[in-house]
N, C-alpha and C positions, 0 to 999 in steps of 0.2 A: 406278890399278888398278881396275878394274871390279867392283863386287862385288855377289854375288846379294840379291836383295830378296827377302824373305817376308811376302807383304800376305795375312791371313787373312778374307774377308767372309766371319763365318761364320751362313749364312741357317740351320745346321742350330738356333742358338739362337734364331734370330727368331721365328720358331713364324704364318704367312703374310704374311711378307714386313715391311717399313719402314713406319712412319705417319709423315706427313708433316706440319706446320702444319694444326690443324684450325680451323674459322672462329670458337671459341668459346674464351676462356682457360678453364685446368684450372690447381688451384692444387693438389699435392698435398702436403696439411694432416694433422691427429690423427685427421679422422673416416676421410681416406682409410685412413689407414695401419689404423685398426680395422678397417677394411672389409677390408682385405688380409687379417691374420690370421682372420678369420670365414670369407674364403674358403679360406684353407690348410686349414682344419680341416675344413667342411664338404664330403663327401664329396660330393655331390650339385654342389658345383659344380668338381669336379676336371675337366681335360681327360685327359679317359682314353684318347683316341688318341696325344697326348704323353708321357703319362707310361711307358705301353708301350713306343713307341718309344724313352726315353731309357734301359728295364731291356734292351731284347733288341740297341738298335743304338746308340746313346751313348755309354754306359758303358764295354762294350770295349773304345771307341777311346780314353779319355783314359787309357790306360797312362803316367802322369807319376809322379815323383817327389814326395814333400812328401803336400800333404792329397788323401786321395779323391775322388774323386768321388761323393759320395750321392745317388741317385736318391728325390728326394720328390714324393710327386703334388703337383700346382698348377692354377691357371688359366688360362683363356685369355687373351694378352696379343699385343702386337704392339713388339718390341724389336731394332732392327738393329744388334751391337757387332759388333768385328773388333779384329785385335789386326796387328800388323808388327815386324819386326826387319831391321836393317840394321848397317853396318859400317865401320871406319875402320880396314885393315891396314896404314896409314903413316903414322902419327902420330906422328912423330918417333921411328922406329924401334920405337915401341909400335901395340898393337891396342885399338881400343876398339871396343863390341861395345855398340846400343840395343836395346829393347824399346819399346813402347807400345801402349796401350790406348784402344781409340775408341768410344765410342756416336752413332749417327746423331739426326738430330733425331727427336722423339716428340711428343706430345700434353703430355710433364709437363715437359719442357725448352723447347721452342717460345718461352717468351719469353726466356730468358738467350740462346737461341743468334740470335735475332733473323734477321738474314739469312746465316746460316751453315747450311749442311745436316749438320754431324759435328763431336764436339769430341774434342780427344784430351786425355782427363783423368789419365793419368800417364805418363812418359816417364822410366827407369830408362837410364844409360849406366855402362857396366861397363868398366873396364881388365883386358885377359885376357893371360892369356902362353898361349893354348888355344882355337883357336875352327875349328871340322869344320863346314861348313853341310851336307857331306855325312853324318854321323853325326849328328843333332840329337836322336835318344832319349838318343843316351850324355853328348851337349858341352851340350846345350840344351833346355828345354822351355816352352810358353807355353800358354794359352789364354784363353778369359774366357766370364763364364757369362752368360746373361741371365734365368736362371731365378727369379732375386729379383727382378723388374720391381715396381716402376721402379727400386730399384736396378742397380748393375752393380759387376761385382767381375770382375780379373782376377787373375792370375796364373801364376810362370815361376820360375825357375832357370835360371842358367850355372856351368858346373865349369870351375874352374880348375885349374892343375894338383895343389896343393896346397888348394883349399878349394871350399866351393860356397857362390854368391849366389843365395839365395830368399828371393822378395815376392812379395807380396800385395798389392791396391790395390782400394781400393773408390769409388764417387759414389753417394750416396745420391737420393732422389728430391725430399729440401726441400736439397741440395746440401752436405752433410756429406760429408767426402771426409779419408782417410786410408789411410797407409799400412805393411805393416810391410816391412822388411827385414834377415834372420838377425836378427828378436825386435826392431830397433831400430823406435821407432814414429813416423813420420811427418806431422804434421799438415800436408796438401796445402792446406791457406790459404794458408798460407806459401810456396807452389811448389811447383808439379804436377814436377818436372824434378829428379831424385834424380841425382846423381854419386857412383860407387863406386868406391875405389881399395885393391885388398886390398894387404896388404904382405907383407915378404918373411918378417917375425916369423906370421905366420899373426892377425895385425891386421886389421880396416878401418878407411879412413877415409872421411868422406862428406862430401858440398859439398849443397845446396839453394839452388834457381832457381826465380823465376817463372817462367812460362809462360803467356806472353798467349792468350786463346783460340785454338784452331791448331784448323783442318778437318787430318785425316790426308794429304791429298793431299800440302800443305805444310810437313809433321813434319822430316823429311827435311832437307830445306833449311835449317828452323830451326836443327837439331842441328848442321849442320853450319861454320853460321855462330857457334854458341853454343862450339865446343871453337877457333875461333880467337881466342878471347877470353885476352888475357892472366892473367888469373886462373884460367882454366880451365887453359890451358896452364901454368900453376908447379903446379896440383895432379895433374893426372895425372903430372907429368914431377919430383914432387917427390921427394928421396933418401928410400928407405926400402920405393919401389913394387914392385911385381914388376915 
């Protein structure tokens, strides 16, 4: 069965476009990050054409569920993330339902990602008895910010029919990387690659996967080779699931 793909490049957070490998390594260290907060604060180096745009045209669009969206002035930066979602409706008579979260290569990633152009730093697979790609405000929501550069943080929800799964995922910029989902908290060392199997008690349960570095193009394919995995397949298909 064919199933719709939602691949977000969203250049509205990039703020002019992708950086690409520059000819000089960038280490981003304790003096960076000071630097960062001096620029938060200092009015004088806000980008005030950005900030406008994310109170009058931003903001109204992220009508999601879960946390706000706050509109805080910032700096000028250069950050390419995007986010996708895709689908598995015959999974041995179950539906399983991913997300994931990507950043392009930058100036502060450039040497982990070496000859890669984009890493997808967290990849959430959900077991749903519920999934509308037509209705996605009411079944599903996603997006990710890039407004904490070099950070990057996403985050989504899916309704099931009796619960909802919301996370939240973050990579920092010296590569601290965690996750929450419904409050449980995730240390992404351990695997980028969350499996969520609610049950039928109003429970979850959850499995944790490496995840070798993956350019988004190739997500897809991993996932799909990752749930014919015997161990995969006894956990989603284990008694108790919805």
């Amino acid at each position: 069965m064919k199933t719709k793909i939602s691949l977000l490049l969203l250049s509205l957070w990039c703020n002019a476009g992708i950086l690409y490998a520059q000819t000089e390594k960038f280490v981003w260290g304790e003096k960076e990050k000071l630097e960062k907060i001096k620029k938060l604060q200092d009015s004088t180096q806000w980008d005030k054409e950005m900030f406008q745009g994310d109170l009058t045209q931003t903001r109204p669009k992220l009508e999601q569920d879960g946390m706000n969206f706050g509109v805080f002035p910032g700096f000028k930066y250069k950050q390419g993330l995007g986010a996708g979602t895709n689908a598995e409706r015959n999974y041995f008579g179950k539906t399983l339902y991913w997300n994931y979260f990507f950043g392009e290569k930058n100036n502060v990633n450039q040497e982990y990602l070496k000859d890669k152009n984009s890493e997808v730093f967290f990849t959430i697979v959900i077991l749903t008895d519920t999934l509308d790609f037509s209705n996605e405000k009411y079944n599903m929501a996603y997006n990710v910010v890039s407004r904490n550069y070099p950070d990057k943080l996403g985050n989504g929800l899916l309704k099931t029919k009796n619960n909802s799964i919301e996370y939240t995922a973050f990579l920092t910029g010296d590569r601290k990387q965690f996750a929450l989902v419904n409050l449980r908290l995730f240390d992404l060392d351990q695997g980028r690659l969350i499996l969520i199997a609610p049950q039928k008690d109003g429970s979850l349960r959850s499995m944790q996967l490496q995840l070798p570095l993956t350019e988004y193009e190739k997500i897809n394919d991993h996932i799909r080779s990752v749930i014919k995995q015997d161990e995969v397949k006894s956990f989603f298909l284990a008694k108790g699931n919805i």
